[in-house]
C-alpha positions as CSV (number, residue, x, y, z in Angstrom):
1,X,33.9,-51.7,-9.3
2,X,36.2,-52.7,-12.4
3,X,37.0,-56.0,-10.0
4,X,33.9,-57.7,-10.7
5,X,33.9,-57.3,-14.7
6,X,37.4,-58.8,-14.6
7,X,36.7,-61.4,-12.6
8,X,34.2,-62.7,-14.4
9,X,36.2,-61.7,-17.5
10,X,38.6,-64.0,-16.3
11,X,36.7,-67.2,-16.7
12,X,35.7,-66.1,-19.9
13,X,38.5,-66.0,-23.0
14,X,36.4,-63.8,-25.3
15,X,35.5,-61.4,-22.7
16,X,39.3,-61.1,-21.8
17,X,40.6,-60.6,-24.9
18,X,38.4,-57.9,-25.5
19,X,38.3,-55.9,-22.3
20,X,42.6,-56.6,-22.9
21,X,41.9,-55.0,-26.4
22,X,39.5,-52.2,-25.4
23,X,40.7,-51.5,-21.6
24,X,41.8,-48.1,-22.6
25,X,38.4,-46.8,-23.9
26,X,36.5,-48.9,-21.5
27,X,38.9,-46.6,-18.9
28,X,38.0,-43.7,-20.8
29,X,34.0,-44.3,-20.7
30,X,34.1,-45.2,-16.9
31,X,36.3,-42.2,-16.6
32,X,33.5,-40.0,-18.5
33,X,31.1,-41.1,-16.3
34,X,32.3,-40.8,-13.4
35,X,33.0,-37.3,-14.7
36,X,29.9,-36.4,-15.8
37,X,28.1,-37.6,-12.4
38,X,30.2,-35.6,-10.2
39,X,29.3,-32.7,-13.1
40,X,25.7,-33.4,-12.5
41,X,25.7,-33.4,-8.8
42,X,27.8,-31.0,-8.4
43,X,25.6,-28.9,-10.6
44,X,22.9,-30.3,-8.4
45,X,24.1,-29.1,-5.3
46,X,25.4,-25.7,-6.8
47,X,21.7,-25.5,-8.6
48,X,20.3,-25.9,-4.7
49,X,22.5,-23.7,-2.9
50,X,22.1,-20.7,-5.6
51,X,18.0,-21.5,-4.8
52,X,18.5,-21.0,-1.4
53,X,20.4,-18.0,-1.6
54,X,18.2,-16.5,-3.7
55,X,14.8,-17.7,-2.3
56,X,16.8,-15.9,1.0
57,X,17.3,-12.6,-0.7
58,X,14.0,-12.6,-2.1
59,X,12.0,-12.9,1.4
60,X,14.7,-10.4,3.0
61,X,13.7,-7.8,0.5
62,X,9.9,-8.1,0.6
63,X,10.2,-8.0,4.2
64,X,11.3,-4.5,3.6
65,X,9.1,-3.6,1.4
66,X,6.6,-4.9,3.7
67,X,8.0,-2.7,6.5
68,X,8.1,0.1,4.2
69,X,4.3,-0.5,3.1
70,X,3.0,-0.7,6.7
71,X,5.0,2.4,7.5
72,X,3.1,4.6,4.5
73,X,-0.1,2.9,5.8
74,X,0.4,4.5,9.0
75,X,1.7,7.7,8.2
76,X,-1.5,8.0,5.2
77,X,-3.5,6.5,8.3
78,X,-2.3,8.9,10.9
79,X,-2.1,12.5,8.1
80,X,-6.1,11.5,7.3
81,X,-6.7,11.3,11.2
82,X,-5.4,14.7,11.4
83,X,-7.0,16.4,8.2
84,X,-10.3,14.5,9.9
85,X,-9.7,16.0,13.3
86,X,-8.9,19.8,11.6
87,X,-11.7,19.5,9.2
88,X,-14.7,18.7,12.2
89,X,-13.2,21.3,14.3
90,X,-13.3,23.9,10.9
91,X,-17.2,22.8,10.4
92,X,-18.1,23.0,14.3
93,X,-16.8,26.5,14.2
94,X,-18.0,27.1,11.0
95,X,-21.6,26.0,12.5
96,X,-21.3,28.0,15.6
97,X,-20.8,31.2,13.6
98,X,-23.6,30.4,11.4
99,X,-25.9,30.0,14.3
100,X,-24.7,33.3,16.0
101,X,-25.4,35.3,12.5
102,X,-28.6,33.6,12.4
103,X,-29.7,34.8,15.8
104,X,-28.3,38.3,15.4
105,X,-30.2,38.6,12.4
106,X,-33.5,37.1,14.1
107,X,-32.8,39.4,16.8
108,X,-32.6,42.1,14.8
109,X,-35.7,41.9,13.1
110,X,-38.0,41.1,16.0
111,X,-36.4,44.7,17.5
112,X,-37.9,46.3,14.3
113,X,-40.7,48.5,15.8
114,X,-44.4,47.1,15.4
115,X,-46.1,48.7,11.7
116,X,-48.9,51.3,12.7
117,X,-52.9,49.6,12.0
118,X,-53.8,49.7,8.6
119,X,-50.4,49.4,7.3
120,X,-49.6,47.0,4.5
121,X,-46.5,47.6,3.7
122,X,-43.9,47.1,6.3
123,X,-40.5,49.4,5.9
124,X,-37.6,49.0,7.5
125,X,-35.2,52.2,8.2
126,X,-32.1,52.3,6.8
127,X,-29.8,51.3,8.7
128,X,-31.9,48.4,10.1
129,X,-32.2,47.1,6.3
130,X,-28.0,48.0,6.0
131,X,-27.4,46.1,9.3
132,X,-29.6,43.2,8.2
133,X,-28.1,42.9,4.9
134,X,-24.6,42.9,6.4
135,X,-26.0,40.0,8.4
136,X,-27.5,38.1,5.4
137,X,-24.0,38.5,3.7
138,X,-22.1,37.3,6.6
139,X,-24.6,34.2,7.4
140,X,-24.3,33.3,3.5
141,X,-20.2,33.5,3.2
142,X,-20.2,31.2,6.4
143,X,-22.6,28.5,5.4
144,X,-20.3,28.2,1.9
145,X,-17.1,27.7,4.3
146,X,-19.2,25.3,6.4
147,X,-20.3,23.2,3.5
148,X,-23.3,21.1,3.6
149,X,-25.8,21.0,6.4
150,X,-25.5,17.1,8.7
């Protein structure tokens, strides 16, 4: 690399008197480059390797998190399956009770005896008015447990 310049240097007597006066520095400066190069790629290469490493890291961990996201999914997924599942079987019961109370309390009033001709007012006796009133309260606390009607 320095061959060339003194070759030619040495057909020249200018040139060679100053690269003879100035071969230190002009050392020096080729020195400092080739110093500063190697710097630069070596800070280069170090600049590429610590992007790998890190571009590495980085997809390793959000393929945990990912991992760890689809395993909440499922669990959410698989707790509001069940809570689904308990809460239809809850209103289907719910429902069949209603519908029992409903036809014990029809029942119970088409057993009420038949009012005598000319009566207006219908009374019930006591304890058919006590038994249909237990019903009524019954059929009312279910249908607030069963919620609204499909």
């Amino acid at each position: 690399m320095i061959a060339l310049p003194l070759a030619i240097a040495s057909r020249l007597p200018a040139v060679r008197a100053f690269l003879k006066a100035n071969a230190v520095w002009i050392a020096l400066g080729v020195l400092a480059l080739i110093m500063c190069g190697s710097a630069l790629f070596l800070y280069q290469r170090g600049h590429s390797a610590g992007a790998n490493e890190v571009e590495v890291r980085v997809e390793r961990e959000h393929t945990e998190t990912i991992r760890e996201v689809r395993g909440d999914e499922q669990l959410a997924q698989k707790i509001t399956d069940d809570l689904a599942a308990r809460l239809a079987a809850a209103q289907a019961e719910q429902r069949t009770v209603t519908v029992q109370t409903t036809k014990e309390i029809t029942d119970a009033f088409q057993a009420l005896p038949a009012a005598p001709a000319g009566t207006v007012d219908r009374v019930a006796p006591d304890g058919v008015r006590d038994a249909s009133n237990r019903l009524v309260d019954r059929a009312n606390r279910a249908a607030v447990y069963a919620g609204p009607a499909d």
